[in-house]
PDB file of N, H, CA, C and O in Angstrom:
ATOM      1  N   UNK A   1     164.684 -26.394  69.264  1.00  0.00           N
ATOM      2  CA  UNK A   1     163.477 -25.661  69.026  1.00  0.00           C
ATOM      3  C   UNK A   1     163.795 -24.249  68.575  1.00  0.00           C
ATOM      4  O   UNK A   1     164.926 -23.808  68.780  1.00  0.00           O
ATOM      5  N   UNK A   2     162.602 -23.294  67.799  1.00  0.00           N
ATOM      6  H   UNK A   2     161.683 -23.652  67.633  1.00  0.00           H
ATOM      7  CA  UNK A   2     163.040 -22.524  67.412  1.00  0.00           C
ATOM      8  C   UNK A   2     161.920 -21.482  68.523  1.00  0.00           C
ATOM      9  O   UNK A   2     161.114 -22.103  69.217  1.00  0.00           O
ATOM     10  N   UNK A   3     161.952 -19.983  68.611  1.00  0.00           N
ATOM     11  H   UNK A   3     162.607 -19.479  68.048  1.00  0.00           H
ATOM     12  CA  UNK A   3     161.538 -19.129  68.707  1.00  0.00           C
ATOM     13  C   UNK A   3     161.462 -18.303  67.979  1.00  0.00           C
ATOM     14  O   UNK A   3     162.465 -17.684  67.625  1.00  0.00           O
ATOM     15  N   UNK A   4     159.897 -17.951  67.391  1.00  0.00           N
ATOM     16  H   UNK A   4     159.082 -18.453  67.678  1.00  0.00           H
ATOM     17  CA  UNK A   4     159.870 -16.718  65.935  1.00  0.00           C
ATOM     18  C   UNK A   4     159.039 -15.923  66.730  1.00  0.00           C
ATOM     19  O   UNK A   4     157.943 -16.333  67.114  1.00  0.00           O
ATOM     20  N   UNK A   5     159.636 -14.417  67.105  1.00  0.00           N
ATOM     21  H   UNK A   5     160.526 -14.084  66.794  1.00  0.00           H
ATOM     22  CA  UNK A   5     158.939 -13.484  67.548  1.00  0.00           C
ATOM     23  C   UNK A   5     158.937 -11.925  66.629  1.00  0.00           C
ATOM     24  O   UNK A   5     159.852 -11.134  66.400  1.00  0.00           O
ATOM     25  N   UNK A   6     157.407 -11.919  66.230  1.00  0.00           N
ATOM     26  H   UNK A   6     156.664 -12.562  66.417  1.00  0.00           H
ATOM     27  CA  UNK A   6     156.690 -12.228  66.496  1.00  0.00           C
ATOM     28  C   UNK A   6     156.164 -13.501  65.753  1.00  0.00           C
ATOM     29  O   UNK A   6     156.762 -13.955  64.778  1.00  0.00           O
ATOM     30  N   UNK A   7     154.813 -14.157  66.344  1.00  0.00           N
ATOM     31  H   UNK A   7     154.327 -13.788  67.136  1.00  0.00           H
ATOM     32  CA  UNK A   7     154.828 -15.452  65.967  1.00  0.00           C
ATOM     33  C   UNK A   7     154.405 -15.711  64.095  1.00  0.00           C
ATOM     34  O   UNK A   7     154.763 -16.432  63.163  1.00  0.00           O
ATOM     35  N   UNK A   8     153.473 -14.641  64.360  1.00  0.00           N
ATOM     36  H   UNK A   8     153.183 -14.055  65.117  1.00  0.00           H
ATOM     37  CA  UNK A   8     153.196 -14.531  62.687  1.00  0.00           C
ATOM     38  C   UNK A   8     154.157 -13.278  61.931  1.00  0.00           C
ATOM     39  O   UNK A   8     154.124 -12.126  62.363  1.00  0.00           O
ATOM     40  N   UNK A   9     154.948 -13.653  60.829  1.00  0.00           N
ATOM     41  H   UNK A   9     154.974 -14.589  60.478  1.00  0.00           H
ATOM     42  CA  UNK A   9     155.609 -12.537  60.219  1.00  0.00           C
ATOM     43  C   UNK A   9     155.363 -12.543  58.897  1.00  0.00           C
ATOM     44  O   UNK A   9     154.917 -13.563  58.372  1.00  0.00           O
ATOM     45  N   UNK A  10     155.577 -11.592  58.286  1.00  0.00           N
ATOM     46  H   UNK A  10     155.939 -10.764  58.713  1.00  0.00           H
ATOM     47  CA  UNK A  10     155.098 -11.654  57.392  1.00  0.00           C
ATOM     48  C   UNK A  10     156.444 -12.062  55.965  1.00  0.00           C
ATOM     49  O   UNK A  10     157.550 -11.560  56.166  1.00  0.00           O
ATOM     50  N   UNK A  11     156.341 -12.597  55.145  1.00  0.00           N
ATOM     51  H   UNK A  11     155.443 -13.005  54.982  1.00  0.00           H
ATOM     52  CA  UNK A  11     156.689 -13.467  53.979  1.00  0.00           C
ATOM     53  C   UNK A  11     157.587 -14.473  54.773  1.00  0.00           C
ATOM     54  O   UNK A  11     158.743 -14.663  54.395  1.00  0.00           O
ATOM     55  N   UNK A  12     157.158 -15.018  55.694  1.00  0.00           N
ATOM     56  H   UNK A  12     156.219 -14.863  56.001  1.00  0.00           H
ATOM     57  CA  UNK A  12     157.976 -15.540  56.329  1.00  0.00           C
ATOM     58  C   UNK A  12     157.506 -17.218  56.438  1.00  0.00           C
ATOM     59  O   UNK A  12     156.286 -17.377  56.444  1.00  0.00           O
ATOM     60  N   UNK A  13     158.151 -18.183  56.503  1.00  0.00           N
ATOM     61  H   UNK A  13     159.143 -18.054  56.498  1.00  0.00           H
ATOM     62  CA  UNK A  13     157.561 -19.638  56.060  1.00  0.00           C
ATOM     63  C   UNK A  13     158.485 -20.466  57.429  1.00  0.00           C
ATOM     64  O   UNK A  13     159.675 -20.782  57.424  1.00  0.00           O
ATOM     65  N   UNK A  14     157.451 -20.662  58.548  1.00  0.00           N
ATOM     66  H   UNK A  14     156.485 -20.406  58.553  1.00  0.00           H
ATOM     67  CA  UNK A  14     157.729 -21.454  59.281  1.00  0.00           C
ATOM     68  C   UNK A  14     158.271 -22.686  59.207  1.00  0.00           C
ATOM     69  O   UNK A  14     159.248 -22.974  59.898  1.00  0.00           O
ATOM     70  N   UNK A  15     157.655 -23.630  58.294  1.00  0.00           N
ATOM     71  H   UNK A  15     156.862 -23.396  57.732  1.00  0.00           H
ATOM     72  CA  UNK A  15     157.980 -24.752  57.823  1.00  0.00           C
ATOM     73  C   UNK A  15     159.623 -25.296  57.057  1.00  0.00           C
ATOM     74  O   UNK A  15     160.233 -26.349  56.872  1.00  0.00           O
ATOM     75  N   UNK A  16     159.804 -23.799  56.792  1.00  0.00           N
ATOM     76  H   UNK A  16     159.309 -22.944  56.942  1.00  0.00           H
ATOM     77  CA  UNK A  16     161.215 -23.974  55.919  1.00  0.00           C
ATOM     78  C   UNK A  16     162.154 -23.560  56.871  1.00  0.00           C
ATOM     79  O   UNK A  16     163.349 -23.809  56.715  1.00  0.00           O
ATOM     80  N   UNK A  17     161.585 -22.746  58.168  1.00  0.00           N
ATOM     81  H   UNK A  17     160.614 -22.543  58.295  1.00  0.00           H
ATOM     82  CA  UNK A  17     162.850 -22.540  59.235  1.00  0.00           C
ATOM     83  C   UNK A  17     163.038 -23.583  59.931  1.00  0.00           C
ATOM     84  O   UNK A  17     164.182 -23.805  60.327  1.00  0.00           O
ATOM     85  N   UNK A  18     161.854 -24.585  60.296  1.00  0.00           N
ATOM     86  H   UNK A  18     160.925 -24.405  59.974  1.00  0.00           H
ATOM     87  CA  UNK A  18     162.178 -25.662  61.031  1.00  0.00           C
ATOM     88  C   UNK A  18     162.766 -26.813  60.489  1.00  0.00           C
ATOM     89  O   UNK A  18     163.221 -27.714  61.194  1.00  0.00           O
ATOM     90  N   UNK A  19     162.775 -26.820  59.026  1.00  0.00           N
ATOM     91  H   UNK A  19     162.405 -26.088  58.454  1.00  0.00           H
ATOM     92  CA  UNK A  19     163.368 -27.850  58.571  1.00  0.00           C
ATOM     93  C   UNK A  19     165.094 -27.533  58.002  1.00  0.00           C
ATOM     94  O   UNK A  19     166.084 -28.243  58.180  1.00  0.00           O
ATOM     95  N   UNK A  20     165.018 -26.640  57.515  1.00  0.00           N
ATOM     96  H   UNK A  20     164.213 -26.064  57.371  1.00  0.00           H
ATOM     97  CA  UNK A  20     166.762 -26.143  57.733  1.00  0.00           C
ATOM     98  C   UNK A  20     167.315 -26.033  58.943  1.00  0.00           C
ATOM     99  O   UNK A  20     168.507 -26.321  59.047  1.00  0.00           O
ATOM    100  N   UNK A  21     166.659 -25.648  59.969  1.00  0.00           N
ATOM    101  H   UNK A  21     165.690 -25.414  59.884  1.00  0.00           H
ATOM    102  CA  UNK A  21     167.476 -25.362  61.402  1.00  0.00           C
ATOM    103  C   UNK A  21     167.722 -26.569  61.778  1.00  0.00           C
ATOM    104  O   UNK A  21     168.895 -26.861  62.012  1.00  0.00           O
ATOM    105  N   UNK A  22     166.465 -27.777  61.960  1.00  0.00           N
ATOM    106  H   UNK A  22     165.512 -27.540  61.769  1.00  0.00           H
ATOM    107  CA  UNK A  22     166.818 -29.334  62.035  1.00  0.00           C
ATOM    108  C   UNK A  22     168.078 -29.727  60.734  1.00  0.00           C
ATOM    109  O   UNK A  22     169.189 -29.949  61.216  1.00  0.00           O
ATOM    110  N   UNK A  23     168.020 -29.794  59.688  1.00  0.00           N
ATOM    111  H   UNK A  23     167.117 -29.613  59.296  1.00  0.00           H
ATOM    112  CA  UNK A  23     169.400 -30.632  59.174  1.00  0.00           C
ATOM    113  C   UNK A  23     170.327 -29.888  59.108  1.00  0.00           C
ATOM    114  O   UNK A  23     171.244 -30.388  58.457  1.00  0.00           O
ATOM    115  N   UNK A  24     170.704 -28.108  59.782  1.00  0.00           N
ATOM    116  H   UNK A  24     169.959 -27.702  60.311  1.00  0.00           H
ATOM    117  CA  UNK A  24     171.723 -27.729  60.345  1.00  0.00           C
ATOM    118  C   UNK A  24     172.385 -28.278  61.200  1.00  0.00           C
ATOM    119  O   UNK A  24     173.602 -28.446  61.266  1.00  0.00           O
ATOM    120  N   UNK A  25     171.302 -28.666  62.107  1.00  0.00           N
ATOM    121  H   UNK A  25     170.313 -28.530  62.053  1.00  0.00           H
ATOM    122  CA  UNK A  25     171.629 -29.037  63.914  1.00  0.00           C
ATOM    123  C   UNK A  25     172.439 -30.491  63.145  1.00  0.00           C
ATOM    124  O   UNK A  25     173.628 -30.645  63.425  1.00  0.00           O
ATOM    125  N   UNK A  26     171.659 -31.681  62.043  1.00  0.00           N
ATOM    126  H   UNK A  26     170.694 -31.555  61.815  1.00  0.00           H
ATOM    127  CA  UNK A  26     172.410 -32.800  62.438  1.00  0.00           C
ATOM    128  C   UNK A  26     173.614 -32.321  61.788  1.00  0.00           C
ATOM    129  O   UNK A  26     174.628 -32.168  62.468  1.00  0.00           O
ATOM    130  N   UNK A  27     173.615 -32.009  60.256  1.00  0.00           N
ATOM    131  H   UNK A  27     172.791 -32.134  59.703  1.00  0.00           H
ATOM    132  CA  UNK A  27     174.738 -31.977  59.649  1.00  0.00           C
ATOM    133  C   UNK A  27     175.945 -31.209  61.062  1.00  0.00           C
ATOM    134  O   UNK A  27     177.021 -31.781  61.238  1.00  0.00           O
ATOM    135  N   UNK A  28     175.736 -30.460  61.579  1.00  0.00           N
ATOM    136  H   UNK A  28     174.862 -29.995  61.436  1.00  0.00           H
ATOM    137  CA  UNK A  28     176.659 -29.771  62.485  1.00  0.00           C
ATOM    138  C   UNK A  28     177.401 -31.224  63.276  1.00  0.00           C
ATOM    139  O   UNK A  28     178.550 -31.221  63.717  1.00  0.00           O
ATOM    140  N   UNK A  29     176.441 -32.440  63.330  1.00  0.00           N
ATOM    141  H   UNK A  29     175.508 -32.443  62.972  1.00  0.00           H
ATOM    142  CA  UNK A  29     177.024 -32.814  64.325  1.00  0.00           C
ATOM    143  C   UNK A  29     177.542 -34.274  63.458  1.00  0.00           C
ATOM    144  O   UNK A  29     177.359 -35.271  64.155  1.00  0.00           O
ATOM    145  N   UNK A  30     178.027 -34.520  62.360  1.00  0.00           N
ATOM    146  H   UNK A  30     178.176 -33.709  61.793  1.00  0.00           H
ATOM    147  CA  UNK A  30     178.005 -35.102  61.575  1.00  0.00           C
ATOM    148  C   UNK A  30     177.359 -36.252  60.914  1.00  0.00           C
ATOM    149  O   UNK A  30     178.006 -37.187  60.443  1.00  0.00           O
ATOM    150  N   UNK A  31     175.780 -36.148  60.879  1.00  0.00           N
ATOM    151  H   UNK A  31     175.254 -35.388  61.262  1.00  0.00           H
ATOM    152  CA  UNK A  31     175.105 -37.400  60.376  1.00  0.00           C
ATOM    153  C   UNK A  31     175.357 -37.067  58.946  1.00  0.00           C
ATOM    154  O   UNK A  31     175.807 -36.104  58.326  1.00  0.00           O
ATOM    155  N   UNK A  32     174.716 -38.678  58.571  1.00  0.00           N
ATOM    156  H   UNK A  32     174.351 -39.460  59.074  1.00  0.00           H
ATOM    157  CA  UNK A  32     175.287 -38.508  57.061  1.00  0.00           C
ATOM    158  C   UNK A  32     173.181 -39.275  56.916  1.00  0.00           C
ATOM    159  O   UNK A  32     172.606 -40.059  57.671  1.00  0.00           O
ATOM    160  N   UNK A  33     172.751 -38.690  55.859  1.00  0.00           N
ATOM    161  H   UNK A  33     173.218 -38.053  55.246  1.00  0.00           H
ATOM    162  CA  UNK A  33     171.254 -39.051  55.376  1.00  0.00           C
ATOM    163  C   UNK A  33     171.398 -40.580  54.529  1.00  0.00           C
ATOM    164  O   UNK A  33     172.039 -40.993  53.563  1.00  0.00           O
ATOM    165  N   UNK A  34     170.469 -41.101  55.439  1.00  0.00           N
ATOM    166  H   UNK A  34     169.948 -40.766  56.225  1.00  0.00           H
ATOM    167  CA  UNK A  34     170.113 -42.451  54.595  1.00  0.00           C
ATOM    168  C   UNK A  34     168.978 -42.831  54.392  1.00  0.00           C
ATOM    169  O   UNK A  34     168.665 -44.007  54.204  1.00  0.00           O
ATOM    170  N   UNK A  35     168.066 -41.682  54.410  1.00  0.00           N
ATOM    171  H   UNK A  35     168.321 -40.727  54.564  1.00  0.00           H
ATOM    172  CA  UNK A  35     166.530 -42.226  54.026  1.00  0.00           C
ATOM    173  C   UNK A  35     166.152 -40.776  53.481  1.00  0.00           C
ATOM    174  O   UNK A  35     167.055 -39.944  53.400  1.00  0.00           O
ATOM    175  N   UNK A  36     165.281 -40.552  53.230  1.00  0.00           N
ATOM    176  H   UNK A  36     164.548 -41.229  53.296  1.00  0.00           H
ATOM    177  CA  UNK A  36     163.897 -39.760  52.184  1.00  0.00           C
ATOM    178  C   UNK A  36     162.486 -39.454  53.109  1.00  0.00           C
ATOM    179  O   UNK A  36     162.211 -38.415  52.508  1.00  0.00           O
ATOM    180  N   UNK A  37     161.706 -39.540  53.822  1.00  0.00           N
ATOM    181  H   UNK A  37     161.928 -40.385  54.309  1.00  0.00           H
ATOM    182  CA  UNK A  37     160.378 -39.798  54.342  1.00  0.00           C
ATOM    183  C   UNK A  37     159.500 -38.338  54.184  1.00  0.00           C
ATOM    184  O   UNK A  37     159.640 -37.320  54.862  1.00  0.00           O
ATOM    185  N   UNK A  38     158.463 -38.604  52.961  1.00  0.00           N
ATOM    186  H   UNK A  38     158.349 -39.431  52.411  1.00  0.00           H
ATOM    187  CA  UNK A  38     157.765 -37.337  52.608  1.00  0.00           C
ATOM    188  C   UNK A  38     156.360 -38.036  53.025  1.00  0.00           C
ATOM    189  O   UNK A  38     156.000 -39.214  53.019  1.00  0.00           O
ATOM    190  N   UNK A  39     155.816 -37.019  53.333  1.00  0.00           N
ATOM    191  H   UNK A  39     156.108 -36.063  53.338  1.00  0.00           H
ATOM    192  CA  UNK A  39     154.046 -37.360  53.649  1.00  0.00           C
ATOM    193  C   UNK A  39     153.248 -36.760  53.042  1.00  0.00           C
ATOM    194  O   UNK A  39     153.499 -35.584  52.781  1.00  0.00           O
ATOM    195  N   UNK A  40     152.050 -37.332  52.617  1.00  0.00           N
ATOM    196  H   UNK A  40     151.846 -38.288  52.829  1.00  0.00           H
ATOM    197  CA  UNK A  40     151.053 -35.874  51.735  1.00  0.00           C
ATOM    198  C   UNK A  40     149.759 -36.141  53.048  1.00  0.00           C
ATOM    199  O   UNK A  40     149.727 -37.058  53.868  1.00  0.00           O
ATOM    200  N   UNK A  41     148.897 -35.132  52.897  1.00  0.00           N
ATOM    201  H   UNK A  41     148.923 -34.387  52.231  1.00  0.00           H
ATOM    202  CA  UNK A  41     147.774 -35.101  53.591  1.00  0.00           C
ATOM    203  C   UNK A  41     146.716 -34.295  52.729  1.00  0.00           C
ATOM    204  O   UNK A  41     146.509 -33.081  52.700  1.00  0.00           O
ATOM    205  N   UNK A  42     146.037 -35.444  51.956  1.00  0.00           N
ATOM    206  H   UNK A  42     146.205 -36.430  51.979  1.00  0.00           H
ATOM    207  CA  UNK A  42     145.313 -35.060  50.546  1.00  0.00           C
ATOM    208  C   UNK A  42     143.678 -35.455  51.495  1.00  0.00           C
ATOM    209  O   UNK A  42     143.257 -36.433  52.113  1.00  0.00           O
ATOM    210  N   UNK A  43     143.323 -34.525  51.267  1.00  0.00           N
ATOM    211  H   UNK A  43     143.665 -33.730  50.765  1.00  0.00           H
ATOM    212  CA  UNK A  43     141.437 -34.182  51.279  1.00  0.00           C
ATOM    213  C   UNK A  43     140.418 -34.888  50.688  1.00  0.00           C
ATOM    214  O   UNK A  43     140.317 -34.768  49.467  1.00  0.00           O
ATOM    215  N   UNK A  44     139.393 -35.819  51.447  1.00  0.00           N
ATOM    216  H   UNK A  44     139.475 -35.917  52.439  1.00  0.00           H
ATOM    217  CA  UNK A  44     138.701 -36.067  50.744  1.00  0.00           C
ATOM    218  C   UNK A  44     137.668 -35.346  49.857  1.00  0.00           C
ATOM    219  O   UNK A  44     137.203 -34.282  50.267  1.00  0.00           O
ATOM    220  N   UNK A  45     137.179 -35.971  48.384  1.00  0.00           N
ATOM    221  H   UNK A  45     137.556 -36.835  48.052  1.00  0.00           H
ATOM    222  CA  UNK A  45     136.662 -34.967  47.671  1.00  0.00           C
ATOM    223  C   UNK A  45     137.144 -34.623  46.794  1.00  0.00           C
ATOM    224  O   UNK A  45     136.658 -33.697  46.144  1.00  0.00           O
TER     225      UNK A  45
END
């Protein structure tokens, strides 16, 4: 898990710290990627 204090910063993109800090953590521990899994969450309308 991460801790960003303070919680809102500014030019700052939560989404991109949690997802580099996660495939830091595996690559650190040597996984190797064998899948892709993207999601959209599109609006009706």
């Amino acid at each position: 898990g991460f801790i960003v204090s303070p919680w809102k910063y500014p030019g700052g993109n939560v989404g991109k710290l949690s997802i580099c800090g996660t495939v830091n953590d595996l690559s650190c521990m040597g996984a190797r990627p064998k899948y892709l899994t993207c999601a959209f969450q599109i609006e009706e309308g």
